[in-house]
C-alpha positions in Angstrom: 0.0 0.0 0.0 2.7 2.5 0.5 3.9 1.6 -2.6 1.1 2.5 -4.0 0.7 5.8 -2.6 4.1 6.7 -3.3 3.7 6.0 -6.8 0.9 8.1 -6.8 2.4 10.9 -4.9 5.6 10.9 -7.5 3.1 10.9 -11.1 0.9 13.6 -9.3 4.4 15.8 -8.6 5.4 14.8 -12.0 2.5 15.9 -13.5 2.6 19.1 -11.5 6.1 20.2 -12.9 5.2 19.4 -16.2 2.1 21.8 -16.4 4.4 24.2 -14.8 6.7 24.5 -17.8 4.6 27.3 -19.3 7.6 27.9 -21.8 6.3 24.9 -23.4 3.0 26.0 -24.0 1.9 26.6 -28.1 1.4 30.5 -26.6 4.2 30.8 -24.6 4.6 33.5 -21.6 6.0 36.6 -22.6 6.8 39.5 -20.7 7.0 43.5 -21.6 8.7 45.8 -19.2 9.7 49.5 -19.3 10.0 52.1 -16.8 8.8 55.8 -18.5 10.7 58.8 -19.2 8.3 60.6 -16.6 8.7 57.5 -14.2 5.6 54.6 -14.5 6.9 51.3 -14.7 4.7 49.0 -16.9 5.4 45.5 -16.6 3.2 43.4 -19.0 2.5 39.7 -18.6 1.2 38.1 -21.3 0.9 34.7 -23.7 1.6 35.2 -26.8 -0.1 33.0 -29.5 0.2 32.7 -33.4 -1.5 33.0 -36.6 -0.9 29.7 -37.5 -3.3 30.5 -40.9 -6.3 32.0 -39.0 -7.5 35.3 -40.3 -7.6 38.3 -37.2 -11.2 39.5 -36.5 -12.7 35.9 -37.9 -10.8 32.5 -36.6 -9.0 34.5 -33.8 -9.6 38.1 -31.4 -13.2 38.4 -33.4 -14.7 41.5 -34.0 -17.5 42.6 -31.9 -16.3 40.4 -29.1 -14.3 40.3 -26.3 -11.1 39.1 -26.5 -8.2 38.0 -23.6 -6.0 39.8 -25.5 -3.6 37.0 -25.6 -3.8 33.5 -24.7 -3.9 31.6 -21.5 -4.1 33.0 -18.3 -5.6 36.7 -18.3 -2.9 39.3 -19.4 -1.5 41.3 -17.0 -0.7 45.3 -16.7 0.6 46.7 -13.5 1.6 50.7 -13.2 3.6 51.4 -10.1 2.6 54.7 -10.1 -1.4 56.3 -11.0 -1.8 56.7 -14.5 -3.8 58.2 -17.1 -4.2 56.2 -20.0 -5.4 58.1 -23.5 -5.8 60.8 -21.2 -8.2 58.9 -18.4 -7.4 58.4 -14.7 -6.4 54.5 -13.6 -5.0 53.7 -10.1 -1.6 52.4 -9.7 -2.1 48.5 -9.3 -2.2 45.6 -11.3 -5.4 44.5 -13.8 -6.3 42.3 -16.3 -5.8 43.7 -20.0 -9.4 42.8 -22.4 -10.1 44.3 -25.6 -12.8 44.4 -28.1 -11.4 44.4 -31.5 -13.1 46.6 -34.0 -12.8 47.5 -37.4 -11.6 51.2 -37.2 -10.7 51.1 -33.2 -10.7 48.9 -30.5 -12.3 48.8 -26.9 -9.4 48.1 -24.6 -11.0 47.3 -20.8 -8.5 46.8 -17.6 -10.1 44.7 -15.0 -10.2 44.8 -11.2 -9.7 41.0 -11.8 -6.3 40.0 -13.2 -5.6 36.7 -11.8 -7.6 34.6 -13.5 -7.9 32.2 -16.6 -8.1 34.5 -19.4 -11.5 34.1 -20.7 -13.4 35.0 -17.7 -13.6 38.3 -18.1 -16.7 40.3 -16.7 -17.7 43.6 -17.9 -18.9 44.7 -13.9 -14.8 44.2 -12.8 -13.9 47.0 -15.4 -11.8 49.7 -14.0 -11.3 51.7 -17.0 -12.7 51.3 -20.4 -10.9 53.4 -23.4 -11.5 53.3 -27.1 -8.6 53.8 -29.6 -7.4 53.7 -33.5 -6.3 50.9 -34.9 -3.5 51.0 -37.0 -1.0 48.6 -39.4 2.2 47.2 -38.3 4.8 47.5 -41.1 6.0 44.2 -40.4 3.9 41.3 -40.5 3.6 39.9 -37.2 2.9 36.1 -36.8 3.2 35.6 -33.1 1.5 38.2 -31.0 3.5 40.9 -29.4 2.8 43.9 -27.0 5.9 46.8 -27.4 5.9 49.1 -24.7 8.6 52.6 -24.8 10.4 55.2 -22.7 7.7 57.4 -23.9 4.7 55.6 -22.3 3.5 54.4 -25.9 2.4 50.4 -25.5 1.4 48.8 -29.1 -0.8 45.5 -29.7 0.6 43.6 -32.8 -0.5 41.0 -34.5 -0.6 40.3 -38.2 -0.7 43.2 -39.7 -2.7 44.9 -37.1 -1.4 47.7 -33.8 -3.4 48.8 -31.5 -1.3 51.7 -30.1 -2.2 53.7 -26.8 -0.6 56.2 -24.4 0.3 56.0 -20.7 1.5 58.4 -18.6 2.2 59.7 -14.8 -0.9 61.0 -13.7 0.2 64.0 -12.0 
């Protein structure tokens, strides 16, 4: 019987340390991190998954709908310092990053709730809510990616697709 349970106890610890080995994953864990000219630091946690032939806005981040703006576990953005973002207040602190992708802009939401699975998102944890532009990458951008700058500019890209948007020090 101890046997048994030792057995057990080694597959279950096995098993444990290899779902661990996020690096693994098909969207593996990236990270973004800057510290601003006018001294936020913006330390983005995200997975970041690939085309892999699907079309943006139809197989993958559809338009109309809320996206985790990633893959995986929810993306995380954490400001050290308060912020305004596009110009609107957000409390230092970490959140979870959403966004609805549009045609012409996209709806980018920062949640109250951040440590979660990322596709349990609810519209009542929004602390912030702010709509910008979409724009094009000039590179063609199979595995998603989130840039982030000195300057406080953070970009979405993906395919062909950026979603830019300003942060700064909310004085």
């Amino acid at each position: 019987m101890r046997v048994l349970i030792l057995t057990i106890l080694t597959l279950i610890g096995q098993l444990t340390f290899a779902q661990e080995d996020k690096s693994k994953r098909p969207s593996p864990p990236a990270n973004t991190k800057v510290t601003t000219t006018d001294g936020v630091t913006i330390d983005i946690n995200y997975s970041s998954p690939s085309l892999k032939g699907r079309r943006l806005g139809v197989d993958i981040a559809s338009i109309g709908k809320v996206w985790r703006t990633g893959a995986n576990e929810a993306t995380t953005i954490e400001f050290n310092k308060d912020v305004l973002v596009e110009g609107k207040k957000l409390a230092a602190g970490k959140y979870g990053l959403y966004s609805i992708p549009g045609e012409h802009e996209t709806t980018l939401m920062f949640s109250k709730v951040w440590n979660q699975w990322g596709t349990k998102y609810d519209a009542k944890d929004d602390a912030l809510r702010v709509s910008v532009s979409n724009s094009t990458s000039s590179n063609m951008q199979e595995q998603f990616k989130i840039n982030a700058t000195a300057d406080g500019n953070i970009s979405l890209e993906w395919g062909e697709y950026a979603v830019p948007f300003k942060v700064k020090a909310s004085n």
